[in-house]
C-alpha positions as CSV (number, residue, x, y, z in Angstrom):
1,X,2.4,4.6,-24.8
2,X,5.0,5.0,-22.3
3,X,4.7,3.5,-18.9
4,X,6.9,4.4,-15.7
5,X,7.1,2.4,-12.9
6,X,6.7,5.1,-10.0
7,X,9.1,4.6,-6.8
8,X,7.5,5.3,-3.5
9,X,9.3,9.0,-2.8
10,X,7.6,10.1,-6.1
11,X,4.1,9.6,-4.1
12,X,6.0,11.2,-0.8
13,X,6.6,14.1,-1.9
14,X,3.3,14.5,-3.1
15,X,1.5,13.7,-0.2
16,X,3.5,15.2,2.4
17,X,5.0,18.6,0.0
18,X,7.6,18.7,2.3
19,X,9.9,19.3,-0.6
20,X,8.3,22.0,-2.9
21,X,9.5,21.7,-6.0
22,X,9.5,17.6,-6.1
23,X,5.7,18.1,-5.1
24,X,5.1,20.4,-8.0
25,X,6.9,17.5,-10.4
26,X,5.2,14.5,-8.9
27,X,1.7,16.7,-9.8
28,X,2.6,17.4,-13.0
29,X,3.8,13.5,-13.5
30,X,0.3,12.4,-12.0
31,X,-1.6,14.7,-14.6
32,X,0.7,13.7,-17.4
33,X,-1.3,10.5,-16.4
34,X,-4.6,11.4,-15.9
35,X,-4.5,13.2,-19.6
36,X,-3.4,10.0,-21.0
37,X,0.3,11.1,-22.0
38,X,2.0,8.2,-19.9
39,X,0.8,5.3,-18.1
40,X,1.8,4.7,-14.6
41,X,2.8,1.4,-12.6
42,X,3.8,-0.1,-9.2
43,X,3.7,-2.8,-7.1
44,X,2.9,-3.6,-3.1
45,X,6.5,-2.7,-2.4
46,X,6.0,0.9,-3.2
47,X,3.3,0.4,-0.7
48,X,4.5,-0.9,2.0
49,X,7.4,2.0,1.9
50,X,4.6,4.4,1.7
51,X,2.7,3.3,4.7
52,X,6.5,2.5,6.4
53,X,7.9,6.3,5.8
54,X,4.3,8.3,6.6
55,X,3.9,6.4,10.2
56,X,8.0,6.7,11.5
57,X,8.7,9.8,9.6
58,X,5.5,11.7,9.5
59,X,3.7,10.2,12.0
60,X,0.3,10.3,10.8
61,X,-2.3,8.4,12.1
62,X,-3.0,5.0,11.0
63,X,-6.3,5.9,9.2
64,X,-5.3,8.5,7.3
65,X,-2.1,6.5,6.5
66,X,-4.6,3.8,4.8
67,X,-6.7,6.8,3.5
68,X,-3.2,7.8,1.1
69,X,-2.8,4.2,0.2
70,X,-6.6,4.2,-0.9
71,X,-5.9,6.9,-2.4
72,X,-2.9,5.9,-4.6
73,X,-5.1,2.9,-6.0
74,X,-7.5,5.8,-7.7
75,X,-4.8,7.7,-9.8
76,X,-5.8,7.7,-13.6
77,X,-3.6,5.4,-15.8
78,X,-2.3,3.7,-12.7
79,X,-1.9,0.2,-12.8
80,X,-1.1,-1.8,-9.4
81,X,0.2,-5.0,-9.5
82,X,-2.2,-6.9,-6.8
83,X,-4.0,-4.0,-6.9
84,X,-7.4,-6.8,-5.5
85,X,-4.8,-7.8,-2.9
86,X,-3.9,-4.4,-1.8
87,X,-7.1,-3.1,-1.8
88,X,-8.4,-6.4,0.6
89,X,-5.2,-5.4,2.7
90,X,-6.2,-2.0,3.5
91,X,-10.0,-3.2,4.5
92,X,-8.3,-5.9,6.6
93,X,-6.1,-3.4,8.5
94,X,-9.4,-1.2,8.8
95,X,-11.8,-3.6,9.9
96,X,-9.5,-6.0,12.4
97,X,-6.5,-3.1,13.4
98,X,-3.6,-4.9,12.1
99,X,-0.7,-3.3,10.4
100,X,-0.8,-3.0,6.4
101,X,2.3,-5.4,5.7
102,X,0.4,-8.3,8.3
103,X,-2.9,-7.5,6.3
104,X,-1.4,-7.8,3.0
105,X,0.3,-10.8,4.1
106,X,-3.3,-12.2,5.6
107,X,-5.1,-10.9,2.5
108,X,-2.8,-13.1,0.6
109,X,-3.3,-16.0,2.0
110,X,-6.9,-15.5,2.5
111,X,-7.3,-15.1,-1.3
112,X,-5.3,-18.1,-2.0
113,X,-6.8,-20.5,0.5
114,X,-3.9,-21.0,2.4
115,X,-2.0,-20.5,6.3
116,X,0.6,-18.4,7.6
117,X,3.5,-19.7,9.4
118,X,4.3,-17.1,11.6
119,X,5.5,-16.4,15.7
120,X,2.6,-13.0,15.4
121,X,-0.2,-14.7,15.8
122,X,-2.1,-12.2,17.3
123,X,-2.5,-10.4,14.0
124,X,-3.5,-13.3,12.0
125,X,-5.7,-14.5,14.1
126,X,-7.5,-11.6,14.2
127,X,-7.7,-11.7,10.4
128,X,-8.8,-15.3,10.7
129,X,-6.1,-17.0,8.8
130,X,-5.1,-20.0,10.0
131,X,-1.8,-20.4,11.4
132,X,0.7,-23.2,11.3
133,X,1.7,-24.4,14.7
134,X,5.3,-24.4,15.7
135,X,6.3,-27.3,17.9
136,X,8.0,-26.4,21.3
């Protein structure tokens, strides 16, 4: 079977049908999908462009900006790479307020058992990932 790797503006124009007729051809890729004709893939970059362009562009609201990327994960014939991680990510940013790039980041590193060097603590520690301390 075919598989396509799907670029973020593909899932933009869905979502946000502020371009008719690339709406109407995302749909029709998405059920070419869910019929089984093709199989669909992407990765947390796709994501993160996603949640980037639908908060300074469209301004949603953080909730329903998570809601989309939920959303995305439950396609048919859609596979995610770090799909687990993502999916962590977005109940991180639910649960502790955090943006979704800091709570994949944080989800990461919880997964794997390991810190975060980083100057933002405020998000990680809300996340409760342990950071590594800069020296003055």
């Amino acid at each position: 079977m075919t598989v396509f790797f799907v670029d973020s503006n593909v899932f933009l124009r869905f979502f946000a049908r502020d371009d008719a007729k690339q709406a109407d051809e995302a749909e029709k890729l998405f059920m070419r999908a869910k019929q089984g004709e093709i199989e669909l893939l992407c990765g947390p970059p796709v994501f993160f462009e996603v949640a980037g362009v639908l908060h300074s562009t469209f301004r949603l609201p953080y909730a329903a900006i998570l809601d989309t990327l939920e959303s995305m994960l439950s396609i048919p014939n859609f596979t995610v790479l770090d799909a687990d991680i993502i999916t962590k990510a977005i109940t991180l940013a639910r649960r502790k307020s955090i943006g979704f790039a800091d709570a994949y980041i944080a989800a990461t590193a919880l997964e794997k058992g390991i810190g975060v060097a980083t100057f933002n603590h405020q998000h990680f520690k809300k996340a409760g990932v342990q950071i590594y301390q800069f020296t003055a």
